[in-house]
HTML snippet that shows the backbone in 3Dmol.js (N, CA, C, O; Angstrom):
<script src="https://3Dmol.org/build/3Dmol-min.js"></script>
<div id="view" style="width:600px;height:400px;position:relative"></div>
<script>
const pdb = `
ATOM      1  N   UNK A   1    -164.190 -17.576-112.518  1.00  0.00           N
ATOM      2  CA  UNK A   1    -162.921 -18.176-112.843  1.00  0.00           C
ATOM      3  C   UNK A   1    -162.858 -19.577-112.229  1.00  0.00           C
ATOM      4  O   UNK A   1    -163.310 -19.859-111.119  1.00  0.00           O
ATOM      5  N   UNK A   2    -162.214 -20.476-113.119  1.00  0.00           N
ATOM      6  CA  UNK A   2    -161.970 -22.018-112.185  1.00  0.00           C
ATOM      7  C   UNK A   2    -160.849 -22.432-112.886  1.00  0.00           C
ATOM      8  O   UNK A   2    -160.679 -22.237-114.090  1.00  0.00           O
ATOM      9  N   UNK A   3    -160.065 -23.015-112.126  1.00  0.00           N
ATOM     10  CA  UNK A   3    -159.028 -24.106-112.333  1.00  0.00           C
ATOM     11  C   UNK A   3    -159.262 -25.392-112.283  1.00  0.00           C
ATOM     12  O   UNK A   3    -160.308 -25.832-111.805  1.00  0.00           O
ATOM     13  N   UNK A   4    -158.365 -26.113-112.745  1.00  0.00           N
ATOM     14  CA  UNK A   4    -158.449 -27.586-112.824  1.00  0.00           C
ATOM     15  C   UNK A   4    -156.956 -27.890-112.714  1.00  0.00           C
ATOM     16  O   UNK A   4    -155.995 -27.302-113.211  1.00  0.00           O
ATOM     17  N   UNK A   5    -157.010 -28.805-112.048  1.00  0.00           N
ATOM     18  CA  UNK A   5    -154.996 -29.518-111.765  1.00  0.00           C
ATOM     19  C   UNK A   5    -155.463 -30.791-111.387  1.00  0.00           C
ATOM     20  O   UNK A   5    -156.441 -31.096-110.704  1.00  0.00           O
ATOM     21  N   UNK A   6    -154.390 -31.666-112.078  1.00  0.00           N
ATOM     22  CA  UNK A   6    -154.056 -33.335-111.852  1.00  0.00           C
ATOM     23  C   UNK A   6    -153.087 -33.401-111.278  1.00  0.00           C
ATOM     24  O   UNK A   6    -152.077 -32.865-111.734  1.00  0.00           O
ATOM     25  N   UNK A   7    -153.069 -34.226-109.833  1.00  0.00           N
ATOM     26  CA  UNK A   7    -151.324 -34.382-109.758  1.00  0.00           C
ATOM     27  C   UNK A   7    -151.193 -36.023-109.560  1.00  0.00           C
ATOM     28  O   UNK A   7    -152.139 -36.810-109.577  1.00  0.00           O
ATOM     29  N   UNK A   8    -150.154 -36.267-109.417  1.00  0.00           N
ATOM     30  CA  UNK A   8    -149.853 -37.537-108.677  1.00  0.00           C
ATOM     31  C   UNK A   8    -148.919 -37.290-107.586  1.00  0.00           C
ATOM     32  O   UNK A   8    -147.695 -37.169-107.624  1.00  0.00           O
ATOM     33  N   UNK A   9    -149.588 -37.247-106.780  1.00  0.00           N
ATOM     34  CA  UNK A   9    -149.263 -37.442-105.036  1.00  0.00           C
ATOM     35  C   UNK A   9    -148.198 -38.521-104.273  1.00  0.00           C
ATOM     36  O   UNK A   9    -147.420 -38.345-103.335  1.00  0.00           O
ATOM     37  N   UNK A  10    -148.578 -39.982-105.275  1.00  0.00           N
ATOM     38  CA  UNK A  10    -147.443 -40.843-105.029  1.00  0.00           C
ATOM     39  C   UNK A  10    -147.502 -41.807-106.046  1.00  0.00           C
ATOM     40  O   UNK A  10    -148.350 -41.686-106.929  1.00  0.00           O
ATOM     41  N   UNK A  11    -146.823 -42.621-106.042  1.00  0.00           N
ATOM     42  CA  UNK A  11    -147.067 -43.930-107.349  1.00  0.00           C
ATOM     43  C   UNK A  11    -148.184 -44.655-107.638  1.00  0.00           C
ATOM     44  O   UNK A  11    -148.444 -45.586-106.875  1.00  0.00           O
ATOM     45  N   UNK A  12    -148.942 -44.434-108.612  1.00  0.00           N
ATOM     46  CA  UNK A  12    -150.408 -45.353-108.668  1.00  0.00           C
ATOM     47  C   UNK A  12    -151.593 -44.663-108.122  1.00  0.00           C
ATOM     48  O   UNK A  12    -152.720 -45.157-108.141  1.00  0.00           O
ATOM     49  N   UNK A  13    -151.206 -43.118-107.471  1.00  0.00           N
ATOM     50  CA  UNK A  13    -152.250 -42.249-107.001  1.00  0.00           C
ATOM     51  C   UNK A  13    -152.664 -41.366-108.102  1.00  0.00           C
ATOM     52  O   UNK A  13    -151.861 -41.249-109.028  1.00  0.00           O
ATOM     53  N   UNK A  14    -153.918 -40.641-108.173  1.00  0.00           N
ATOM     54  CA  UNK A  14    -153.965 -39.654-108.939  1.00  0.00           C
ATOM     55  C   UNK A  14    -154.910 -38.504-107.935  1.00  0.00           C
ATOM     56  O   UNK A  14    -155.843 -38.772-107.179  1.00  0.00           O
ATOM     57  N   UNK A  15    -154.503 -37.616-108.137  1.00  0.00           N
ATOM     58  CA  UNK A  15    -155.493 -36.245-107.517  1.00  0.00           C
ATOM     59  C   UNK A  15    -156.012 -35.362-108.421  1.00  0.00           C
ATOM     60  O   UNK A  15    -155.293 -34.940-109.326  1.00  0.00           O
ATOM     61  N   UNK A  16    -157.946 -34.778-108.243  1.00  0.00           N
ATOM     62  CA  UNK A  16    -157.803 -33.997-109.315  1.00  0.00           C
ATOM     63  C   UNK A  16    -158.457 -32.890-108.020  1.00  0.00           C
ATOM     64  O   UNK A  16    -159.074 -33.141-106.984  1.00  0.00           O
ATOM     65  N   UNK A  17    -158.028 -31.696-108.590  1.00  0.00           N
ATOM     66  CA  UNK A  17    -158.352 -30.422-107.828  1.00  0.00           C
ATOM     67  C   UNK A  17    -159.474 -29.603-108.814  1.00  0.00           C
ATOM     68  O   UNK A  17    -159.581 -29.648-110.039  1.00  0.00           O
ATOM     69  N   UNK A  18    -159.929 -29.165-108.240  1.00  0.00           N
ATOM     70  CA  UNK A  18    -160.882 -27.878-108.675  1.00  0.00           C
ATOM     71  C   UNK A  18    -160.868 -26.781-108.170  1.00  0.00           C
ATOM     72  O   UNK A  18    -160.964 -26.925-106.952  1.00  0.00           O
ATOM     73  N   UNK A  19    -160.760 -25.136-108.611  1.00  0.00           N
ATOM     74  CA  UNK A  19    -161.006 -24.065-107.549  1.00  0.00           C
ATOM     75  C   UNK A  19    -161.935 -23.203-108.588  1.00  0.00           C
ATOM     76  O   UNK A  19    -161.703 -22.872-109.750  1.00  0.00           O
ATOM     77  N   UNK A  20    -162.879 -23.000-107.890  1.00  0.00           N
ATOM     78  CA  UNK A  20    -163.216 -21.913-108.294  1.00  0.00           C
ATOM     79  C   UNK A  20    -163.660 -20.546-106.915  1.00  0.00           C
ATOM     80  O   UNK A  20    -163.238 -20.490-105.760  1.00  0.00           O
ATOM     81  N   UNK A  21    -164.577 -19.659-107.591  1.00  0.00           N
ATOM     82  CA  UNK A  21    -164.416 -18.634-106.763  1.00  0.00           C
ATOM     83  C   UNK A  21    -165.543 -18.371-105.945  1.00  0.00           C
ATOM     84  O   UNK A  21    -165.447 -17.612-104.981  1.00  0.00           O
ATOM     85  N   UNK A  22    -166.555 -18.908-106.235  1.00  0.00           N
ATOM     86  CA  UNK A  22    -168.239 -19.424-105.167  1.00  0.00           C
ATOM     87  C   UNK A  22    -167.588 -20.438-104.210  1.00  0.00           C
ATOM     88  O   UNK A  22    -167.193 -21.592-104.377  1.00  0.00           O
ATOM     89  N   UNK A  23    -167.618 -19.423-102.912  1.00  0.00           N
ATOM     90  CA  UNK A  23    -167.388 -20.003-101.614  1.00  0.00           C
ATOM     91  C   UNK A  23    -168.459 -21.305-101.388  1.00  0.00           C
ATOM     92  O   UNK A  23    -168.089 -22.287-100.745  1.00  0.00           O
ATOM     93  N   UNK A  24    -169.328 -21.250-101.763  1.00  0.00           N
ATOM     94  CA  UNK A  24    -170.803 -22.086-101.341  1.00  0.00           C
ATOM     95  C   UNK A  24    -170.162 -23.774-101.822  1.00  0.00           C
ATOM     96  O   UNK A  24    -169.627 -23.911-102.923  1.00  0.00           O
ATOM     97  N   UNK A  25    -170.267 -24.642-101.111  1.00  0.00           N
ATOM     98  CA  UNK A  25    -169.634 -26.025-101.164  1.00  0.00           C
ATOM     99  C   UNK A  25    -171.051 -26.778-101.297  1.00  0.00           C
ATOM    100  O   UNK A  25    -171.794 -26.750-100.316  1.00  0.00           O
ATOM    101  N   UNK A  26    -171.537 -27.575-102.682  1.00  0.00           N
ATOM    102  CA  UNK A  26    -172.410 -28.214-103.448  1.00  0.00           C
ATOM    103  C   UNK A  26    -172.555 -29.177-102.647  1.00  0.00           C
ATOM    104  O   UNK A  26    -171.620 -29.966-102.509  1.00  0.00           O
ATOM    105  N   UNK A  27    -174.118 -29.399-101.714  1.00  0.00           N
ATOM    106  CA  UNK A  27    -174.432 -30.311-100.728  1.00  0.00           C
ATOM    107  C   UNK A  27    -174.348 -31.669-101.329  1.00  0.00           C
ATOM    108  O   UNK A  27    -174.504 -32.576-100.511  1.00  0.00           O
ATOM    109  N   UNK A  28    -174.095 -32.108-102.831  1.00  0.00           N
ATOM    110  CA  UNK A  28    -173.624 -33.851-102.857  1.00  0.00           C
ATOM    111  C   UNK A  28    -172.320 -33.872-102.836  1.00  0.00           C
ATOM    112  O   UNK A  28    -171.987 -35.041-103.036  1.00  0.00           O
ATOM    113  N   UNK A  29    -171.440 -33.234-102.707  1.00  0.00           N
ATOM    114  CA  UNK A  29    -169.919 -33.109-102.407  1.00  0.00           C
ATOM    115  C   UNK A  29    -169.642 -33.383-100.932  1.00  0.00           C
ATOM    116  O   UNK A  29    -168.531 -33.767-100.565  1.00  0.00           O
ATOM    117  N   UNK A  30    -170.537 -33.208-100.188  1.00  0.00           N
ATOM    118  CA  UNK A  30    -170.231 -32.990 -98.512  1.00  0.00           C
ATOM    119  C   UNK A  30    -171.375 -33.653 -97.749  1.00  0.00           C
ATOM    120  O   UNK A  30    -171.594 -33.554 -96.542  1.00  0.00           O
ATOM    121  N   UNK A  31    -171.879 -34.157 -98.409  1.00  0.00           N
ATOM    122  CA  UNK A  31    -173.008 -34.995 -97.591  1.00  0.00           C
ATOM    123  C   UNK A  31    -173.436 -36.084 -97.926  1.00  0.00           C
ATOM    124  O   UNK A  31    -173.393 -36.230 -99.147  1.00  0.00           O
ATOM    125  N   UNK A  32    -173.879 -37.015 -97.323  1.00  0.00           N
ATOM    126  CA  UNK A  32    -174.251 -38.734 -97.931  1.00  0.00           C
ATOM    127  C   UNK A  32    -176.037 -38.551 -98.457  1.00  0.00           C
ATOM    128  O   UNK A  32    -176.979 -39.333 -98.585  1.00  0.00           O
ATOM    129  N   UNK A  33    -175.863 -37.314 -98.620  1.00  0.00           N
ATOM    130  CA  UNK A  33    -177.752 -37.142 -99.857  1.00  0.00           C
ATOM    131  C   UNK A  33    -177.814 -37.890-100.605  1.00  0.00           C
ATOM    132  O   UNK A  33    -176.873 -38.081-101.374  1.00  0.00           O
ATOM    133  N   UNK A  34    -179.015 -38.636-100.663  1.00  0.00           N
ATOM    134  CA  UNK A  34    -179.276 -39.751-101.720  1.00  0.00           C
ATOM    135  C   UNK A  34    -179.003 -38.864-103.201  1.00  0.00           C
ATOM    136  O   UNK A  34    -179.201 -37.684-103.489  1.00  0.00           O
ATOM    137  N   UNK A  35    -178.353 -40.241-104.117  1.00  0.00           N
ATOM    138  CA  UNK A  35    -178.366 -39.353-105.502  1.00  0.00           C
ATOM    139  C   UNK A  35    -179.370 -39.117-106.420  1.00  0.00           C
ATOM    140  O   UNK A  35    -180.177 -40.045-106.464  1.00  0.00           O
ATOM    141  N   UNK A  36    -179.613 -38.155-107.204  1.00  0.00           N
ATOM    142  CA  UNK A  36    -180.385 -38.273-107.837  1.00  0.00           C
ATOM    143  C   UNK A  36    -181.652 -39.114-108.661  1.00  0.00           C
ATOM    144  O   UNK A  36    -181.133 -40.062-109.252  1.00  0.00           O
ATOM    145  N   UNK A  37    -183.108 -39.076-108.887  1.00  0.00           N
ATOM    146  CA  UNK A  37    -183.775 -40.263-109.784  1.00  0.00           C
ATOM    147  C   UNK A  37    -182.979 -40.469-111.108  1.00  0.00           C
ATOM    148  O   UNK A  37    -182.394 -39.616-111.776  1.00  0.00           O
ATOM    149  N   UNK A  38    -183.133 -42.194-111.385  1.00  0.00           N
ATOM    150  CA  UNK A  38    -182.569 -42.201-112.222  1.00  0.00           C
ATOM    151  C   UNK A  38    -182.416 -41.803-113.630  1.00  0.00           C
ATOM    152  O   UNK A  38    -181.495 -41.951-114.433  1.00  0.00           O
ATOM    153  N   UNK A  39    -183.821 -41.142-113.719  1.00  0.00           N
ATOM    154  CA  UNK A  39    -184.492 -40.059-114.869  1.00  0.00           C
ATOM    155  C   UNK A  39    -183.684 -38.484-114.988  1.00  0.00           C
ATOM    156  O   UNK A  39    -183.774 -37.503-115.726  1.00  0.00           O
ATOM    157  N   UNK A  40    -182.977 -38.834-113.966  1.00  0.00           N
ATOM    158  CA  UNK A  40    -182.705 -37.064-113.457  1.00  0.00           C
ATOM    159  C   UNK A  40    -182.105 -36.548-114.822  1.00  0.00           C
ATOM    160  O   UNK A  40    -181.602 -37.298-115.657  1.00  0.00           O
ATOM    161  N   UNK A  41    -182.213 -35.231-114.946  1.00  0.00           N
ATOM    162  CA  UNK A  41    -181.296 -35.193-116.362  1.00  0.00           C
ATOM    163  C   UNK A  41    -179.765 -34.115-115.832  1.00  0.00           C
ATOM    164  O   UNK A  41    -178.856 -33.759-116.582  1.00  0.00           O
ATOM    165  N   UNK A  42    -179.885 -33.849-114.562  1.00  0.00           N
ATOM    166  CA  UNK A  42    -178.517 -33.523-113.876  1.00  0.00           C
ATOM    167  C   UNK A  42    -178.627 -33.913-112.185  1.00  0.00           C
ATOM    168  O   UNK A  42    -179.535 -34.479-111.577  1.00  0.00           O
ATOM    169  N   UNK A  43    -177.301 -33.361-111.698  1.00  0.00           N
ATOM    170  CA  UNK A  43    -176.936 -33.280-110.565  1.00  0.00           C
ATOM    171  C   UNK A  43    -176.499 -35.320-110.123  1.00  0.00           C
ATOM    172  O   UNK A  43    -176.998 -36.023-109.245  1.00  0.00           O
ATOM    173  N   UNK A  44    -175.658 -35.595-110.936  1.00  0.00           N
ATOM    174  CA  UNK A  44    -175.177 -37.058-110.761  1.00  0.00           C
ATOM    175  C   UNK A  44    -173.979 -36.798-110.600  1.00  0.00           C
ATOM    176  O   UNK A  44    -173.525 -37.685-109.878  1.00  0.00           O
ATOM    177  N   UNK A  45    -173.053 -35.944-110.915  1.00  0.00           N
ATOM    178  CA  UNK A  45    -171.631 -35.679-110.998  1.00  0.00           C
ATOM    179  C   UNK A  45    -170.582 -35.793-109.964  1.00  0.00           C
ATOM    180  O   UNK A  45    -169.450 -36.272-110.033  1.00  0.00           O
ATOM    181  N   UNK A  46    -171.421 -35.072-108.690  1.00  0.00           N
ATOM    182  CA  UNK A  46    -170.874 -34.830-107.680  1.00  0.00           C
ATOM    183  C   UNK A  46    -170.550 -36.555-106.728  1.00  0.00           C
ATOM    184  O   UNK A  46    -169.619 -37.020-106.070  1.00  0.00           O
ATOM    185  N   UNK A  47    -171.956 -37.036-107.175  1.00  0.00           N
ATOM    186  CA  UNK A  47    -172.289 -38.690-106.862  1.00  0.00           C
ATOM    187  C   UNK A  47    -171.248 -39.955-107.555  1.00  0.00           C
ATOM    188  O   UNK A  47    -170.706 -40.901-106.983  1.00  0.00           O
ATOM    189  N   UNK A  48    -171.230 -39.663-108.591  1.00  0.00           N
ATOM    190  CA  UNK A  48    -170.346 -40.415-109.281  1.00  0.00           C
ATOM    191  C   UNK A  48    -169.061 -40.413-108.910  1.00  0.00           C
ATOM    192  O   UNK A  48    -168.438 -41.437-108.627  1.00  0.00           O
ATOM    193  N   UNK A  49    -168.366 -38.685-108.884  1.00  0.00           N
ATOM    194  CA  UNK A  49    -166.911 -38.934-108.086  1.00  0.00           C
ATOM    195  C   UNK A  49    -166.820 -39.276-106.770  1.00  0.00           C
ATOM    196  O   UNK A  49    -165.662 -39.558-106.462  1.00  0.00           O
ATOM    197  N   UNK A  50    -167.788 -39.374-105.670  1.00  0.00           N
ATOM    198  CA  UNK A  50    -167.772 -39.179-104.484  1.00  0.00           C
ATOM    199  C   UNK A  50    -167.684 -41.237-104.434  1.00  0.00           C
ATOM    200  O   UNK A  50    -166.893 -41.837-103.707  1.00  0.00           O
ATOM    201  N   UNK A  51    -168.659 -41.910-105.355  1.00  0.00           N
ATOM    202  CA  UNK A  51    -168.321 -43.098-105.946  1.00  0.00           C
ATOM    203  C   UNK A  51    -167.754 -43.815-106.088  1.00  0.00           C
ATOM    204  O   UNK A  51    -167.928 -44.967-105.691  1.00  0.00           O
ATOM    205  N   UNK A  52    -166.444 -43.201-107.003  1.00  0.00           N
ATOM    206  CA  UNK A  52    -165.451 -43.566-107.337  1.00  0.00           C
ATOM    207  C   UNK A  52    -163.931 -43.095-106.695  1.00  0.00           C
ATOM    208  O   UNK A  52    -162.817 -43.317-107.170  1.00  0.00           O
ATOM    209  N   UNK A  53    -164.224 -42.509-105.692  1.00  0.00           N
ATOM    210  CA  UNK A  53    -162.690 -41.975-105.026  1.00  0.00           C
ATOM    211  C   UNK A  53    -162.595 -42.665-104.109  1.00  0.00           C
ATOM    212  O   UNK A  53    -163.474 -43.491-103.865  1.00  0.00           O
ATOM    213  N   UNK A  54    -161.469 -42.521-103.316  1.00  0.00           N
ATOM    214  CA  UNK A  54    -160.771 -43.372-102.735  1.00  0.00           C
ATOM    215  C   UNK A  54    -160.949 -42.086-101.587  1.00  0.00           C
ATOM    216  O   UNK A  54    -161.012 -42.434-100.408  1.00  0.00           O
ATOM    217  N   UNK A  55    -161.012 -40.920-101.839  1.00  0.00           N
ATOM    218  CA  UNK A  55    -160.927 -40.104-100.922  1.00  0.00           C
ATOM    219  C   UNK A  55    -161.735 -38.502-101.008  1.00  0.00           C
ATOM    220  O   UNK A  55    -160.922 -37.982-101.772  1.00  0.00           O
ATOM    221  N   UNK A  56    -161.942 -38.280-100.955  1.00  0.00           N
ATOM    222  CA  UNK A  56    -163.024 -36.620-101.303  1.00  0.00           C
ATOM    223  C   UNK A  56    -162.138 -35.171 -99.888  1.00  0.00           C
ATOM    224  O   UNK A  56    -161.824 -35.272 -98.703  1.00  0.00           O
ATOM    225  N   UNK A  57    -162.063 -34.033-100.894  1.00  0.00           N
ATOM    226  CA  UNK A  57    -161.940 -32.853 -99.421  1.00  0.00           C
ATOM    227  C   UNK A  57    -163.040 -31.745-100.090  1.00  0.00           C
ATOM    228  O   UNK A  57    -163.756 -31.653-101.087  1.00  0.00           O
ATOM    229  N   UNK A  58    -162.747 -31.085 -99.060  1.00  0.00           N
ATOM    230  CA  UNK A  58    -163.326 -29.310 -99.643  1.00  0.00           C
ATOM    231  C   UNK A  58    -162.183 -28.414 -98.788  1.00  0.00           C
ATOM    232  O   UNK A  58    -161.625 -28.955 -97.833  1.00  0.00           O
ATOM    233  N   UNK A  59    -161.933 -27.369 -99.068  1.00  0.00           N
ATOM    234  CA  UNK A  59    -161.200 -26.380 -98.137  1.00  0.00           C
ATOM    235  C   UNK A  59    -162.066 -24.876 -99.002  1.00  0.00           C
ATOM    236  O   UNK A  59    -161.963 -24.525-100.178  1.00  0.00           O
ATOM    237  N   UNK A  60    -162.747 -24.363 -98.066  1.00  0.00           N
ATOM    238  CA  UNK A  60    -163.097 -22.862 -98.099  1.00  0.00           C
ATOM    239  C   UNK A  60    -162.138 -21.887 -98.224  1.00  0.00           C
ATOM    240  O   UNK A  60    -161.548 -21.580 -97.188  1.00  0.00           O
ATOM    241  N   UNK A  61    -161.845 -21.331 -99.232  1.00  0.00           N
ATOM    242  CA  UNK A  61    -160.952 -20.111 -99.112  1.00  0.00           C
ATOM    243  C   UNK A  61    -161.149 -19.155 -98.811  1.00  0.00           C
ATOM    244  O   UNK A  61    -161.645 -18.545 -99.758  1.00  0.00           O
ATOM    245  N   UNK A  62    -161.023 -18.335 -97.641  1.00  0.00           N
ATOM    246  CA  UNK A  62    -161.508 -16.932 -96.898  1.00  0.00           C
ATOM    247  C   UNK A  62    -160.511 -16.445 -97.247  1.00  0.00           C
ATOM    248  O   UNK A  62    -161.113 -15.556 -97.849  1.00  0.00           O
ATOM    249  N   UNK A  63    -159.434 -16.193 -97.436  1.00  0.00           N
ATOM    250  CA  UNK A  63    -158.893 -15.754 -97.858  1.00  0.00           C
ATOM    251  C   UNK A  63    -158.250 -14.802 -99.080  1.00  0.00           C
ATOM    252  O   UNK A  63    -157.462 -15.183 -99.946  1.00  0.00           O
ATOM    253  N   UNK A  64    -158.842 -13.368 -98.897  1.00  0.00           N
ATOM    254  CA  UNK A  64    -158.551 -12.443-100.302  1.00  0.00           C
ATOM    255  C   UNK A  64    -157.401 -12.707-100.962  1.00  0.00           C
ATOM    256  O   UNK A  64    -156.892 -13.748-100.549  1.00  0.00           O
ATOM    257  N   UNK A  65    -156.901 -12.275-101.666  1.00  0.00           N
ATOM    258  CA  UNK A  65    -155.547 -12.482-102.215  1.00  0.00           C
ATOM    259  C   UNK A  65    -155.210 -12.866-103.369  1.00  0.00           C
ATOM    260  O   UNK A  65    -155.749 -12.535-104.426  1.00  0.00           O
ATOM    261  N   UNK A  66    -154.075 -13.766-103.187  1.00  0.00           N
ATOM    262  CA  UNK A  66    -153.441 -14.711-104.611  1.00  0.00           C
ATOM    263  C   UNK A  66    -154.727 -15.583-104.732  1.00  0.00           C
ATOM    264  O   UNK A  66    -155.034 -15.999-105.849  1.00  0.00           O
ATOM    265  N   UNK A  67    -155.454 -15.869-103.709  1.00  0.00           N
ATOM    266  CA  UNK A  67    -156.606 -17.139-103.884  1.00  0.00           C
ATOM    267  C   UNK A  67    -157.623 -16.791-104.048  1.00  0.00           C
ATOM    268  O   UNK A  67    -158.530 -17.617-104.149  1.00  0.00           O
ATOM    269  N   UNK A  68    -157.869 -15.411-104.141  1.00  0.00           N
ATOM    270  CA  UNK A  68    -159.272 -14.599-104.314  1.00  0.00           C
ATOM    271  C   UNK A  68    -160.482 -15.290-103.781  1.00  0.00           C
ATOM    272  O   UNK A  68    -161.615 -14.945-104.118  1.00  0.00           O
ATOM    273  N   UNK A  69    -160.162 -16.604-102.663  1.00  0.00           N
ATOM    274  CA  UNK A  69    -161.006 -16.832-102.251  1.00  0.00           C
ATOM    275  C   UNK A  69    -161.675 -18.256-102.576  1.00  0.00           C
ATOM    276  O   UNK A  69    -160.888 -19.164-102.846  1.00  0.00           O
ATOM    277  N   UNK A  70    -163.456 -18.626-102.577  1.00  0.00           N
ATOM    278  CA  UNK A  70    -163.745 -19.221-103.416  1.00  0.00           C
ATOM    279  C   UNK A  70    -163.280 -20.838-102.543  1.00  0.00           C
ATOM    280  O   UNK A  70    -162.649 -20.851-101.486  1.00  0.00           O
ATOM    281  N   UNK A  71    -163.829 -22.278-103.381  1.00  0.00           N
ATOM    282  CA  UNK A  71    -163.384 -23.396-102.578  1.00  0.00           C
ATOM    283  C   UNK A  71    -162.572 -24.193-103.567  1.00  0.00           C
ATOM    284  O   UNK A  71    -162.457 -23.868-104.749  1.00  0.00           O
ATOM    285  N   UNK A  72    -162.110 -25.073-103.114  1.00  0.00           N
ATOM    286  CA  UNK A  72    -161.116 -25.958-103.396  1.00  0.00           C
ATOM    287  C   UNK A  72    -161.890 -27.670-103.542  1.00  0.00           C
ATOM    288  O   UNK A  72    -162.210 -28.347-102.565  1.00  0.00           O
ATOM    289  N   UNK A  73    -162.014 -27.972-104.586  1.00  0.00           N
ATOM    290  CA  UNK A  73    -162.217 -29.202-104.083  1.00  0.00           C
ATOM    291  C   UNK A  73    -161.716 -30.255-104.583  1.00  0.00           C
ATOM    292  O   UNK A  73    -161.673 -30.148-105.809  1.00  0.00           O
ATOM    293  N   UNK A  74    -161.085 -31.783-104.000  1.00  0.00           N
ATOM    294  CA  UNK A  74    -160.290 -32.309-104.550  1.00  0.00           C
ATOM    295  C   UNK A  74    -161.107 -33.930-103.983  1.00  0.00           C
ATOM    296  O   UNK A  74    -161.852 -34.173-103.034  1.00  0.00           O
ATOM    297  N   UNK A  75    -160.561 -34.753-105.031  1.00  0.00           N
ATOM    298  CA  UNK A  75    -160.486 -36.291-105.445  1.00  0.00           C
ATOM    299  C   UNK A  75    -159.411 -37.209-105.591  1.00  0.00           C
ATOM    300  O   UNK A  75    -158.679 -37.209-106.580  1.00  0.00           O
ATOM    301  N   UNK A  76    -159.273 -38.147-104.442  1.00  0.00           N
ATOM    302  CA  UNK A  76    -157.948 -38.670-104.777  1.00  0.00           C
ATOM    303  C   UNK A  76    -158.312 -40.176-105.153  1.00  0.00           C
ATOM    304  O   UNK A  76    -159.159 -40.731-104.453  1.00  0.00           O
ATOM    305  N   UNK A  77    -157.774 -40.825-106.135  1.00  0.00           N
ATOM    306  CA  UNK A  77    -158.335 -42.787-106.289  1.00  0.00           C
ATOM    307  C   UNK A  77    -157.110 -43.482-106.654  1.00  0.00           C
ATOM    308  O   UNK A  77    -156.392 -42.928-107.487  1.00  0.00           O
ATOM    309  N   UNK A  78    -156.770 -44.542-106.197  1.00  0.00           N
ATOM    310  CA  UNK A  78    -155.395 -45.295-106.432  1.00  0.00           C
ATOM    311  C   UNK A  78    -156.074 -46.422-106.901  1.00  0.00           C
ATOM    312  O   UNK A  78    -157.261 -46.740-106.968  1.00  0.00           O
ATOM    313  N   UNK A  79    -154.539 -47.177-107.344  1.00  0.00           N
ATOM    314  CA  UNK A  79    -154.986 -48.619-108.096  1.00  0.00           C
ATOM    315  C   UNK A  79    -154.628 -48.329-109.570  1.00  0.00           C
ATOM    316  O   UNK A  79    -154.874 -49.105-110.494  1.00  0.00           O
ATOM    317  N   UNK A  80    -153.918 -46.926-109.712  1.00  0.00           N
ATOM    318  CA  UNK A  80    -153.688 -46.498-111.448  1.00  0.00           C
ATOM    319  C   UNK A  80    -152.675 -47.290-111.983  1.00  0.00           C
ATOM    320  O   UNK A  80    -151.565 -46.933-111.589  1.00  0.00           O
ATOM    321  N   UNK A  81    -152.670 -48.083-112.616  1.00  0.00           N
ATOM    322  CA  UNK A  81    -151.453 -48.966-113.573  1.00  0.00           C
ATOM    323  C   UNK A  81    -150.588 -48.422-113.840  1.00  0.00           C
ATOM    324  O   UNK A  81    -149.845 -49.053-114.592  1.00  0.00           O
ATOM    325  N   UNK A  82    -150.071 -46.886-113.422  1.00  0.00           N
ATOM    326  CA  UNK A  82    -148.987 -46.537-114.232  1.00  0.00           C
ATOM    327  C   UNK A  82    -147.554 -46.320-113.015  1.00  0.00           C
ATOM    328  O   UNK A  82    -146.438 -46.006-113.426  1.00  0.00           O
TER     329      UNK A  82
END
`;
const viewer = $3Dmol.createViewer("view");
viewer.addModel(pdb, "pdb");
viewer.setStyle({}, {cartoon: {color: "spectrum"}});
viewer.zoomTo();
viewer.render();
</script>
């Protein structure tokens, strides 16, 4: 299962969230690992937003429940024209 949510946090901000339910947090999300060759035919994604944000989190969900767990991960970038 995964979610996806946009919010705006404040004027000209945007946030995007992700959850899904694999606790395991994707080592180009959380670490300054060089990115991929430029031949690569994946694993650029994580590089590109980490790139382009203004801000990066992770939060581990241990937690059974309403959250069944699983991580959280979010992107915040300002400067939005609207």
């Amino acid at each position: 299962m995964i979610t996806f949510r946009l919010l705006s946090p404040s004027p000209g901000r945007v946030r995007v969230a992700v959850w899904d339910t694999d606790p395991r947090v994707p080592p180009g999300f959380t670490t300054d690992k060089a990115p991929p060759a430029l031949d690569a035919e994946n694993g650029r994604g994580l590089h590109l937003v980490r790139a382009c944000a203004d801000a990066t989190g992770v939060s581990v969900l241990r937690e059974l429940g309403a959250s069944k767990g699983g991580k959280l991960l979010w992107a915040e970038c300002g400067g939005m024209p609207w």
